[in-house]
FIPAMAR-730664 format. One record per residue (C-alpha): residue number from 1; residue in one letter; x, y, z. Coordinates in steps of 0.001 Angstrom, whole numbers. Layout:
BEGIN
ATOM   fimi   romar         u         v         w
ATOM    NUM       A         X         Y         Z
...
END
This chain:
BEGIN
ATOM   fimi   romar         u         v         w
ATOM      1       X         0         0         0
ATOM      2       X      1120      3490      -604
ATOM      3       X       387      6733      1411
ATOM      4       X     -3106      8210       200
ATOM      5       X     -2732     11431     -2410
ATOM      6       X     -4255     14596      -344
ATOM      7       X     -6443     14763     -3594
ATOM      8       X     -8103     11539     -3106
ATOM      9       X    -11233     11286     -1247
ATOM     10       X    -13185      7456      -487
ATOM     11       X    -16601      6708      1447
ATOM     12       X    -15079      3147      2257
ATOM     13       X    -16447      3878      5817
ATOM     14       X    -20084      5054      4619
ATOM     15       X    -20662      2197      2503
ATOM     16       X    -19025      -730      5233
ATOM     17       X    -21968       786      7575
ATOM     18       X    -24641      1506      5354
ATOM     19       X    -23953     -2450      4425
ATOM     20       X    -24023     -3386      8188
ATOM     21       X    -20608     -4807      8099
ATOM     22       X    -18000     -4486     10906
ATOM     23       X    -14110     -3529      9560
ATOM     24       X    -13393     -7396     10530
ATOM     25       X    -15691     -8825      8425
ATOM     26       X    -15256     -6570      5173
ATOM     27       X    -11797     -7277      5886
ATOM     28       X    -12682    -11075      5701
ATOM     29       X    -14263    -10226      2422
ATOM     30       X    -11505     -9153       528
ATOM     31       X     -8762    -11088      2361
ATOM     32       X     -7002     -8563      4209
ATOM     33       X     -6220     -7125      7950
ATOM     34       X     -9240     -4935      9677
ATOM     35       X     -5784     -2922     10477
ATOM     36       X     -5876     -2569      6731
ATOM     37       X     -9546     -1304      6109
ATOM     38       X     -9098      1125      8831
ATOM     39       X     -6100      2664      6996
ATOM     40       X     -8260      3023      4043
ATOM     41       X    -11113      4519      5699
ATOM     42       X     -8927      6992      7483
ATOM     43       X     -7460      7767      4085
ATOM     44       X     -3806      6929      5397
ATOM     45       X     -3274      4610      2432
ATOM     46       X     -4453      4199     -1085
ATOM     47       X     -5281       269     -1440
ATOM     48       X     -4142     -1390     -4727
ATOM     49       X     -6206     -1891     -7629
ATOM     50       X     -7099     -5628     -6946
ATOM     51       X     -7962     -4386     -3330
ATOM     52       X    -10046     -1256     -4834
ATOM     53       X    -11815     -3794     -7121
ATOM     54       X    -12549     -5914     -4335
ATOM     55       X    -13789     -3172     -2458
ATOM     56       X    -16315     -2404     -5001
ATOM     57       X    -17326     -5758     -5469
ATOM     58       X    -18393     -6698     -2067
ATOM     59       X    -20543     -3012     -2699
ATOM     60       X    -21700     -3777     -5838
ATOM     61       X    -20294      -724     -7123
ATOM     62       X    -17596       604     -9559
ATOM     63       X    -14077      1438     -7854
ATOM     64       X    -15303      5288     -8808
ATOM     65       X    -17942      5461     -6379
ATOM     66       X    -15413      4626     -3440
ATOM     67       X    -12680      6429     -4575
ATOM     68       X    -12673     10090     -6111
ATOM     69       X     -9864     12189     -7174
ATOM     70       X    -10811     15778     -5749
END
């Protein structure tokens, strides 16, 4: 994972509890640490593009509507 570009915004944290899910169990999801997600959510790291796409997967949305370049 890389540090998260000032310019990039993501709702990672809306959508896990609109969805009902705890950090843990999206984590289980897409295979990685709930330390993980809550990097993400706090927007200290950008996640990969397999982890994006997973991301929007277990949403069933497109990678866009997480992440936004601002």
């Amino acid at each position: 994972m890389s540090r998260m570009d000032r310019n990039t915004k993501n709702n990672v944290e809306k959508r896990r509890t609109t969805a009902g899910l705890t950090q843990v169990e999206l984590a289980e999801k897409v295979g990685v640490t709930r330390q993980t997600i809550i990097a993400v959510e706090k927007g200290d790291y950008t996640p990969s593009v397999a982890l994006a796409l997973k991301l929007a997967k277990v949403f069933k949305l497109a990678v866009e509507d997480l992440f936004t370049l601002s």
